[in-house]
C-alpha positions in Angstrom: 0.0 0.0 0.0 1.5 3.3 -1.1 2.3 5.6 1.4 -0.5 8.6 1.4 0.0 12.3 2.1 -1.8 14.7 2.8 -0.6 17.6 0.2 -2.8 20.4 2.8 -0.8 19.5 5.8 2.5 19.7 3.8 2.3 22.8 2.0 1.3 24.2 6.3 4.2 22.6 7.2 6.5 24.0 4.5 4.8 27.2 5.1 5.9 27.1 8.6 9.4 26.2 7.4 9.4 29.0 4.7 8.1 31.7 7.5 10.6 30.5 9.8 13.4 31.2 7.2 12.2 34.8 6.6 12.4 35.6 9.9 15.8 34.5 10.3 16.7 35.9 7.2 15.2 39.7 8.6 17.1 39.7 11.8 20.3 41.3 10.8 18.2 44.4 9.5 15.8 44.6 12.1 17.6 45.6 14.8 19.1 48.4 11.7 16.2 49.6 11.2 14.7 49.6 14.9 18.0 52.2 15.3 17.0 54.0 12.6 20.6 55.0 11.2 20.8 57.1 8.6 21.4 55.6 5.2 21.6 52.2 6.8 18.0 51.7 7.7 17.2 52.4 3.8 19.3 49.7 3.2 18.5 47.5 5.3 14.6 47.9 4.1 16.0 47.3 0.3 17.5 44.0 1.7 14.6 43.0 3.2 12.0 44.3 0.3 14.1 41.5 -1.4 13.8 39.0 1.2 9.8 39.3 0.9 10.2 39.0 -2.7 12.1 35.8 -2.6 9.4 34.4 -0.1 6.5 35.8 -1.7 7.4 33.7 -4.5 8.2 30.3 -2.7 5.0 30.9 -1.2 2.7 30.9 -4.3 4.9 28.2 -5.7 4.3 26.3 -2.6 0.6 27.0 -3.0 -0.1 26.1 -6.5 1.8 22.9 -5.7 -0.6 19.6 -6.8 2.1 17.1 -6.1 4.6 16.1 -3.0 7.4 16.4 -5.2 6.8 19.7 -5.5 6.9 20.4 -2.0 9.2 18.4 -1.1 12.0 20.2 -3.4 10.7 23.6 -1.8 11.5 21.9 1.9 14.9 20.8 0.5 15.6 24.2 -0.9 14.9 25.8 2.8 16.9 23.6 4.6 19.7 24.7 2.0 19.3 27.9 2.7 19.4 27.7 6.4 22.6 25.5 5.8 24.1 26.5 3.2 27.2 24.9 2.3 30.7 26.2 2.2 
């Protein structure tokens, strides 16, 4: 019998994942930004405009996923990012 999986609870759980990686991502700049030094904050919020772009588009790949493969490859592609290799 074929292992079964719910695609809902995966795509939630990669979502987590994909949240969790933007945060840790953002906190170099937030504590720029909560300073609000000149010329540093602005680019700090350039970096991080970025950082939403990059997630904004994980996230709608992650939710026009119809297959586990699919998600699965966006999970491996966090985890990559949070340990990225030398």
């Amino acid at each position: 019998m074929p292992l079964q999986v719910n695609i809902n609870k995966a795509k939630e759980l990669v979502h987590d994942r994909r949240r969790q990686a933007r945060s840790t991502e953002f906190a170099p700049y937030d504590e720029i930004i909560a300073k609000q030094i000149p010329f540093e904050a602005e680019k700090a919020e350039a970096a991080r405009q970025a950082i939403r772009e990059k997630y904004a588009v994980m996230q709608q790949e992650i939710d026009d996923a119809d297959d586990v493969d699919v998600i699965d490859a966006k999970a491996m592609e966090l985890l990559k990012t949070r340990n990225p290799k030398p």
